[in-house]
Structures are given as structure tokens and as C-alpha cells.
N, C-alpha and C positions, 0 to 999 in steps of 0.2 A: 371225348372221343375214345373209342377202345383200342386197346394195347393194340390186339391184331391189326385195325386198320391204319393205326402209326405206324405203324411197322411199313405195311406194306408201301405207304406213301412213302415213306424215307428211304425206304430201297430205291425207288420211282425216282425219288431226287438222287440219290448218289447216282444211280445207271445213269443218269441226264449228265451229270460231272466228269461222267468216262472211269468210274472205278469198274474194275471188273466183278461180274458175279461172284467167284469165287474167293474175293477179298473180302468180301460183307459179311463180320462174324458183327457180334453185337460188342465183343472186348476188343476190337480192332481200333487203333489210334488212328485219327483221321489224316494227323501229318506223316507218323513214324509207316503207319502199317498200309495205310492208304492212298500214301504218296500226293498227299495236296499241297500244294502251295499255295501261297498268297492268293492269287489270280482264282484256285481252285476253292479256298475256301469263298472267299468273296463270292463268285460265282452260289457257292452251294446255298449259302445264308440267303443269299437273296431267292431263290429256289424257296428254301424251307420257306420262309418269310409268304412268299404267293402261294407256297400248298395248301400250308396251314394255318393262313388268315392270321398269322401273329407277328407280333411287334419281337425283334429281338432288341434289346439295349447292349449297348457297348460291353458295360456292367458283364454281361452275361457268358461274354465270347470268352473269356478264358475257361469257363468252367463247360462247355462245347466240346470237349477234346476227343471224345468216342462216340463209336456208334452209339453206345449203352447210354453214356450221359448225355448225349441228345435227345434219345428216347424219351429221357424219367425228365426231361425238360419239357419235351412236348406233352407229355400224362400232365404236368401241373398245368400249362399255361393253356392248352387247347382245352374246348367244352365239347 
């Protein structure tokens, strides 16, 4: 899948989670700068999970922490 169309789906999921437009930088933390909680990330993984047809493992969710490293997550694991 290419960058740009990651991108724009993952934007698609965060607006679904109620972050604001204007918070969605790519170095933005999903708890500190994004303001998600529990409920909120839950919420989103399960989102990312239906968008983009992937499996996330447990394993994986600490290393989820920004826009950015969800990106270079979805480059390896999406085709």
C-alpha cells in the first residue's frame, strides 16, 4: 500500500476517534498530544484493524505510540 494512501486512511480513522484536524501532525503522540485514552485507543486499533485488513498483536501496541510509528507500521505489515 502506498505511503500516501496510508496516510489518508489513518487520518479517516483518527477523525472517526474524534481527534481534531488540526492535531494530526505525523510526530504527534497519540496519548500525550492526542489526548486518547484507554476507550480511545481501543476504539482506534480496532478501526486501524477493519481499515487496513491487518492483525495487530498485543506485542505491537507499545510500539503504536504516534502518528509516525503507526504509519512505518502500516508500510511493513499492509501489501
Amino acid at each position: 500500500m502506498k505511503q500516501e494512501r496510508i496516510r489518508r486512511n489513518l487520518y479517516k480513522v483518527l477523525r472517526k476517534t474524534g481527534v481534531p484536524r488540526n492535531l494530526i501532525l505525523e510526530d504527534a503522540a497519540l496519548q500525550e498530544e492526542l489526548l486518547m485514552d484507554e476507550v480511545d485507543l481501543t476504539c482506534f486499533l480496532f478501526l486501524l484493524e477493519t481499515k487496513f485488513q491487518v492483525e495487530i498483536e498485543n506485542s505491537q501496541l507499545p510500539k503504536l505510540n504516534s502518528v509516525g510509528s503507526t504509519i512505518e507500521f502500516l508500510k511493513k505489515h499492509c501489501a
